[in-house]
Backbone bond lengths (Angstrom), bond angles and torsions (degrees), N, CA, C in turn:
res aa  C-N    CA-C-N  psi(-1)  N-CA   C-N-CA  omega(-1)  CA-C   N-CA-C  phi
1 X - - - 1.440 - - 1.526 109.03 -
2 X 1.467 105.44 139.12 1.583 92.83 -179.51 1.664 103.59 -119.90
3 X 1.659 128.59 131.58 1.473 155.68 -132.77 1.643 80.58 -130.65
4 X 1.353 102.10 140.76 1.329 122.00 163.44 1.371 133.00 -113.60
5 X 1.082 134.19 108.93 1.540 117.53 -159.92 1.631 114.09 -103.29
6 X 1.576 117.00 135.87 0.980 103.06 159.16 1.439 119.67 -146.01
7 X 1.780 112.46 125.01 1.916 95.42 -157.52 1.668 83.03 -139.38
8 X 1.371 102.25 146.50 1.583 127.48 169.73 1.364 117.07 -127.86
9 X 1.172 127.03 101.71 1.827 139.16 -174.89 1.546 106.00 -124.20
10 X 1.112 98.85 134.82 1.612 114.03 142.87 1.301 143.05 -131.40
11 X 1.406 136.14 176.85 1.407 140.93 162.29 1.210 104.89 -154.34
12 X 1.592 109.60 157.63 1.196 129.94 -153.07 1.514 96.26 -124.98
13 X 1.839 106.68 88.98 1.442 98.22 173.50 1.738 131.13 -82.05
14 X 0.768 127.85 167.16 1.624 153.46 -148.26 1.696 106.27 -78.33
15 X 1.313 88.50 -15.64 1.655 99.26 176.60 1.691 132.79 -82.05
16 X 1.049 126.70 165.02 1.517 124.15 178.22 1.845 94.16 -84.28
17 X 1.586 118.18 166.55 1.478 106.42 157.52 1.179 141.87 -40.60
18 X 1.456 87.16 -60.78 1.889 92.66 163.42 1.230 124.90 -38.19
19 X 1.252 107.96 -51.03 1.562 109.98 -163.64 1.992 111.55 -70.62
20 X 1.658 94.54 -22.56 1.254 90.10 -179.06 1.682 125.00 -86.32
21 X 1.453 104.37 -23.87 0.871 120.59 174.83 1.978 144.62 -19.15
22 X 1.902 96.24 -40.03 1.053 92.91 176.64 1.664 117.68 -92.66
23 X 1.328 104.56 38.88 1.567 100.85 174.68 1.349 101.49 -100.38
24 X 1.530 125.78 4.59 1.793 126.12 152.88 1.224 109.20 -75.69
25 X 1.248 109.01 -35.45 1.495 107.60 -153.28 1.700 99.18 -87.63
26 X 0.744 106.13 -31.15 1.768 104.30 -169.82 1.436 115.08 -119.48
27 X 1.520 102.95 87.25 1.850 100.75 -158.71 1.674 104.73 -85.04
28 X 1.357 124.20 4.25 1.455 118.86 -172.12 1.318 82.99 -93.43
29 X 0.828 122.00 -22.50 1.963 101.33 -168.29 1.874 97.87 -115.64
30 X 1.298 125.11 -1.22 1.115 88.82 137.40 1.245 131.63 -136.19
31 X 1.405 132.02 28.38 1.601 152.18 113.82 2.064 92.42 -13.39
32 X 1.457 82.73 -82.92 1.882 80.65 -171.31 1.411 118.36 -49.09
33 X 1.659 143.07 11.53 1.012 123.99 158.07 1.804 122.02 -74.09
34 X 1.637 98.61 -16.87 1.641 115.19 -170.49 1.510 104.91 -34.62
35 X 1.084 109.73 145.77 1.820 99.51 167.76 1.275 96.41 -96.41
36 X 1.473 111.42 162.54 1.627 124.80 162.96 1.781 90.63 88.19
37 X 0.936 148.55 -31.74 1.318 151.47 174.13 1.443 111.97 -18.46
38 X 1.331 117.93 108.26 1.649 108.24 177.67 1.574 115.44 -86.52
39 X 1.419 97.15 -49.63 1.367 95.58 -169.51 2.061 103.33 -152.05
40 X 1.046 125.04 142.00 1.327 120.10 177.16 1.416 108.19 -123.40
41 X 1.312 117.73 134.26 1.210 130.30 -179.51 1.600 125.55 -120.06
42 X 1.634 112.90 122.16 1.487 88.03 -151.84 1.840 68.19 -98.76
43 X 1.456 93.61 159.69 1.583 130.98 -178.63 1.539 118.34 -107.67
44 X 1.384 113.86 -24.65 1.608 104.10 175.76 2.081 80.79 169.22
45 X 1.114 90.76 167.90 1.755 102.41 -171.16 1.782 104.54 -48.45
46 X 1.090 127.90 -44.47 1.425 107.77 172.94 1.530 125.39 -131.26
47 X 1.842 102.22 46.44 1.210 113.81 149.33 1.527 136.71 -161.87
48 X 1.485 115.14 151.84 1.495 123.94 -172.30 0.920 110.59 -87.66
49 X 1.570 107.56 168.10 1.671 130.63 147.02 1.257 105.75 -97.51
50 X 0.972 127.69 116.08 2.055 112.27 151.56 1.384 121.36 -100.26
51 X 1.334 92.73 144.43 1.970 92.79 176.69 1.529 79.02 -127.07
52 X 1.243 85.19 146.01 1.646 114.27 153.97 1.327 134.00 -121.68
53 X 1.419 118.81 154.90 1.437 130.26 -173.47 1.822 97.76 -62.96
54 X 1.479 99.17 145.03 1.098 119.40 162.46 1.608 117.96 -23.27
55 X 1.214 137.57 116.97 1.147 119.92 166.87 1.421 112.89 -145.77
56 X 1.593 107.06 147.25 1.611 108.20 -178.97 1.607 113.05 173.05
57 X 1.641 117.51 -116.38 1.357 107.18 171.69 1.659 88.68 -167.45
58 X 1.788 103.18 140.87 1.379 97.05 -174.51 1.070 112.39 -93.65
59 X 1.689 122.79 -9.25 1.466 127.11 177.33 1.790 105.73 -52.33
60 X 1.504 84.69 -67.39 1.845 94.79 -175.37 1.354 122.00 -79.86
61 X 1.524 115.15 24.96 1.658 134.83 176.57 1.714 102.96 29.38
62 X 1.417 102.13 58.71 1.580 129.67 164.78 1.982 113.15 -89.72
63 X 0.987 131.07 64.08 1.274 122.79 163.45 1.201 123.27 -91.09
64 X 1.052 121.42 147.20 1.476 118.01 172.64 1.600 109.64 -164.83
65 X 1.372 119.08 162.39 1.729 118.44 -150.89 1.878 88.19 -144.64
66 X 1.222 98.69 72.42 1.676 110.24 162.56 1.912 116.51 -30.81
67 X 1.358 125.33 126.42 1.321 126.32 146.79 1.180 102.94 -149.51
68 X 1.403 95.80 163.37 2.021 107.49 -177.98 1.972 82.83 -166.55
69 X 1.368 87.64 174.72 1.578 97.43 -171.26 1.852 79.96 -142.84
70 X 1.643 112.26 152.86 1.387 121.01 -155.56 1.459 96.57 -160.45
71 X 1.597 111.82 124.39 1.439 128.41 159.87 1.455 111.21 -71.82
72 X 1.360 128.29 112.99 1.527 109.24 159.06 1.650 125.13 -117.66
73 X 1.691 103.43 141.91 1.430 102.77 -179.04 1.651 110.26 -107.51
74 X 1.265 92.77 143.79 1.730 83.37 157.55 1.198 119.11 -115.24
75 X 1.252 119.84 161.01 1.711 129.60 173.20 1.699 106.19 -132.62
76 X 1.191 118.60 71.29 1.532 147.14 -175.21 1.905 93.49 -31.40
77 X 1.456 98.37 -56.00 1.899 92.51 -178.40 1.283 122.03 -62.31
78 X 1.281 116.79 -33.40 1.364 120.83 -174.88 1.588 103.61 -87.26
79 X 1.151 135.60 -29.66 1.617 139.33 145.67 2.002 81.89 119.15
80 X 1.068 115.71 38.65 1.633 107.97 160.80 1.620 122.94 -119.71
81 X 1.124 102.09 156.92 1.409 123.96 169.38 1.369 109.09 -130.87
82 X 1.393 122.39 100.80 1.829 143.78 166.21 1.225 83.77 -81.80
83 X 1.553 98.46 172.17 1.469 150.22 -174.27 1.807 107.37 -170.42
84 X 1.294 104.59 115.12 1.672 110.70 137.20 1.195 141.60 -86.27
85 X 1.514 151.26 146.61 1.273 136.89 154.77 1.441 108.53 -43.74
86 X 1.633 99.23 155.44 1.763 111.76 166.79 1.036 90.49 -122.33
87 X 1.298 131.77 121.77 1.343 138.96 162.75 1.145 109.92 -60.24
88 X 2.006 92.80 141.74 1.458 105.90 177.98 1.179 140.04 100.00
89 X 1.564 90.35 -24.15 1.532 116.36 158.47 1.353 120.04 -91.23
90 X 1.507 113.89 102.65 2.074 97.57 175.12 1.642 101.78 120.39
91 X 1.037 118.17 163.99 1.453 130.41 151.40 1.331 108.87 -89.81
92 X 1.128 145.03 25.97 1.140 140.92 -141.18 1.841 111.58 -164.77
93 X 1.420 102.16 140.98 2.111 85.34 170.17 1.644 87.28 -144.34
94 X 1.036 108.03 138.72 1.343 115.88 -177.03 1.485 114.20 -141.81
95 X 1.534 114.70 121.93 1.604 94.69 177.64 1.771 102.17 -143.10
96 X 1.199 114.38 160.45 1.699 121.71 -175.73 1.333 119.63 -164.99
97 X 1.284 111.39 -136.28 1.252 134.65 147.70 1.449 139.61 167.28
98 X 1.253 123.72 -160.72 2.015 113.94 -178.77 0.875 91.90 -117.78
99 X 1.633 134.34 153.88 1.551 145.95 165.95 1.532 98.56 -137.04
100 X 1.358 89.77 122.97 1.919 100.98 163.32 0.943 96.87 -99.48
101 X 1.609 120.01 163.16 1.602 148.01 -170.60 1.266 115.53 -174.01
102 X 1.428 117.60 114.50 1.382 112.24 175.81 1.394 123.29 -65.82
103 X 1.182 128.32 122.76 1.440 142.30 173.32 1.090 118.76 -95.32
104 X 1.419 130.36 138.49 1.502 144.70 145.42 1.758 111.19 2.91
105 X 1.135 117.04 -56.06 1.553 129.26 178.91 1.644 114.43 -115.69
106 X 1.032 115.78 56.53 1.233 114.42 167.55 1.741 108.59 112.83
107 X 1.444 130.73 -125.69 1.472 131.93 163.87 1.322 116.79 -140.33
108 X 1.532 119.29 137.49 1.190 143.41 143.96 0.952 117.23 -2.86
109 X 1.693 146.52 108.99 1.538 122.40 153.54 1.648 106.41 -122.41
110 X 1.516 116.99 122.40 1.124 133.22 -176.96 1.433 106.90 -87.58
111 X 1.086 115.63 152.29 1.494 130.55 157.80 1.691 113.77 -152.46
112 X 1.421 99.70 128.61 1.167 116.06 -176.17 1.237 96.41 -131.93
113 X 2.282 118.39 136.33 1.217 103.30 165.71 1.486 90.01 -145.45
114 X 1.382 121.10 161.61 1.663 135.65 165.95 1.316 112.61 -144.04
115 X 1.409 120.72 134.26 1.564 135.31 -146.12 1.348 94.91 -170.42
116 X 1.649 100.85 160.19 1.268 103.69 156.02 1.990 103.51 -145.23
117 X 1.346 109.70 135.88 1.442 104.16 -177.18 1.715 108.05 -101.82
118 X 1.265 104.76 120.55 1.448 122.41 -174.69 1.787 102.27 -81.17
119 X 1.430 104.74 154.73 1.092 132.09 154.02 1.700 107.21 61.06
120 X 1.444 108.79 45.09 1.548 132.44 -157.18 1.430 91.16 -95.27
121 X 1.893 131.71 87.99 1.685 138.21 147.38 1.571 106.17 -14.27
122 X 1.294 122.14 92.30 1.369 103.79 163.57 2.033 103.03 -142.15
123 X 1.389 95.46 122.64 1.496 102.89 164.92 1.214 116.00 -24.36
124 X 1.532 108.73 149.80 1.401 116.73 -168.99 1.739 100.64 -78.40
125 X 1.368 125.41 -37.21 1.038 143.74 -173.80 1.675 113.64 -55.37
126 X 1.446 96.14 -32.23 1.600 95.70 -166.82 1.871 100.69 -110.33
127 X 1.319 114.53 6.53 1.593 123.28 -163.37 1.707 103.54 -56.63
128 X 1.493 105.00 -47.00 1.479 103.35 -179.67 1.801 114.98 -61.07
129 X 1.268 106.41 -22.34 1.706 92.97 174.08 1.400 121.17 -127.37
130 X 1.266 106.74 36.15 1.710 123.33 -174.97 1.587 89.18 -94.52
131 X 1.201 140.20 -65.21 1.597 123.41 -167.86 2.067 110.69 -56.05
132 X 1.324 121.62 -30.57 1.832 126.86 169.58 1.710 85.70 -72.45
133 X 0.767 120.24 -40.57 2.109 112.82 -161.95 1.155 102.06 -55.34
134 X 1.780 104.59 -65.54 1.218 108.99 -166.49 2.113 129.29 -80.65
135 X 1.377 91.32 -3.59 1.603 111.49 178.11 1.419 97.36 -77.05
136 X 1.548 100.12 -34.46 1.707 95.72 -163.16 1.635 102.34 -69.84
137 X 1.322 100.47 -31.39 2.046 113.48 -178.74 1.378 97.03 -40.02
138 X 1.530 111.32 -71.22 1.494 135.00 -163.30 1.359 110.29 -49.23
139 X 1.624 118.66 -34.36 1.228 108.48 -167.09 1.520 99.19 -95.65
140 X 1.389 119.04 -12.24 1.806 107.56 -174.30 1.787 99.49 -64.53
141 X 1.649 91.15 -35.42 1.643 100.87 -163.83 1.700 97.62 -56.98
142 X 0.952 115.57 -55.50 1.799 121.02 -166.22 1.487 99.68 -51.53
143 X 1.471 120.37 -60.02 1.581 142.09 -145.29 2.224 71.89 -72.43
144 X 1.157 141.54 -40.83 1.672 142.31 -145.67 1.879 79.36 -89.22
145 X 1.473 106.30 -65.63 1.705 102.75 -172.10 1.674 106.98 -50.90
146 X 0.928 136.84 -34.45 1.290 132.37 -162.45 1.581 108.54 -82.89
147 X 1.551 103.21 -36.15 1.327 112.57 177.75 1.475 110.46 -73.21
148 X 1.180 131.37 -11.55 1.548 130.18 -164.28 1.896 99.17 -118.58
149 X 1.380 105.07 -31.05 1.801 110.60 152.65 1.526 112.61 -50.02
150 X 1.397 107.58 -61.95 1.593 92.20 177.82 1.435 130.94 -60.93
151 X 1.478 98.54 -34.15 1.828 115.73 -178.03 1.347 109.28 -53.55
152 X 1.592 110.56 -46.89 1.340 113.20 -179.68 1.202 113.16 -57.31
153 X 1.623 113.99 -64.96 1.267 108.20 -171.98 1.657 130.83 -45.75
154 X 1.578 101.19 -50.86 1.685 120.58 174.29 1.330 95.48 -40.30
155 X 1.458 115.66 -58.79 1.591 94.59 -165.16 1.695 121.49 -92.64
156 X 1.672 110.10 11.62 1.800 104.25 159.68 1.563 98.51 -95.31
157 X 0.745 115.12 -22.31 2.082 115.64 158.94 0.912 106.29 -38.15
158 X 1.321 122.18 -74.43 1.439 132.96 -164.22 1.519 113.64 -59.52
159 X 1.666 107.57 -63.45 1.808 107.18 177.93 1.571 114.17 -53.77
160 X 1.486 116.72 -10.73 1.491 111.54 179.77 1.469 109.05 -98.92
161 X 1.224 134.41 -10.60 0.990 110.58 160.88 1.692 109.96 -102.92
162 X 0.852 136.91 39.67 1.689 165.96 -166.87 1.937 88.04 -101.58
């Protein structure tokens, strides 16, 4: 079955711009906050493989083992980091990006992503609510990375002015 995803989240971390800034610049470390992340593979200076952990539901014998491979650019002034799919890589094509924005209390962190995951095992029984099931997966995962983006940051905030 092939699931279409489409999720838009933010949080508003604790930081000034500056301070947030290098989560464009340094996508292995913050790629690696993703939850469920199995393994990342960098492919050439500005692109991955991702695999991901198993994910699904064992009631409704939903498994499935996410990969896609992803170009990313940054544009440092405009405060983004895109990604396209590279075809061919993955069961998977996924493309988005991060937007910083200075806010009132600290900065903006956007996430926007659109994908679609191919060749997704799902019972005939459960077909009508496997694309809401599995969006809902995607978005705990984003709403968990964003929450552990801020955590991080708040607390190298904190040890630096320590």
């Amino acid at each position: 079955m092939k699931i279409d995803l489409a999720i838009d989240r933010s949080v508003v971390l604790p930081v000034d711009y500056k301070t947030a800034e290098p989560l464009l610049r340094d996508i292995e470390s913050t790629i690696g906050r993703f939850p469920n992340l199995k393994k990342l593979t960098r492919l050439d200076d500005s692109a991955y493989f991702w695999e991901m952990r198993t994910m699904g539901s064992q009631i409704a014998k939903i498994a499935h083992d996410v990969s896609y491979g992803a170009r990313y650019t940054r544009d440092l002034k405009a405060g983004l980091l895109s990604w396209e799919p590279i075809p061919g890589k993955g069961n998977a094509t996924v493309s988005g990006h991060f937007k910083l924005a200075k806010a009132a209390s600290g900065t903006e962190f956007s996430f926007h992503v659109r994908g679609t995951l191919f060749d997704v095992p799902v019972p005939l029984l459960y077909r009508p609510i496997a694309p809401k099931f599995i969006s809902a997966k995607f978005t705990a995962l984003i709403e968990r990375f964003l929450e552990r983006t801020r955590e991080a940051l708040a607390a190298d905030s904190t040890q630096s002015k320590s």
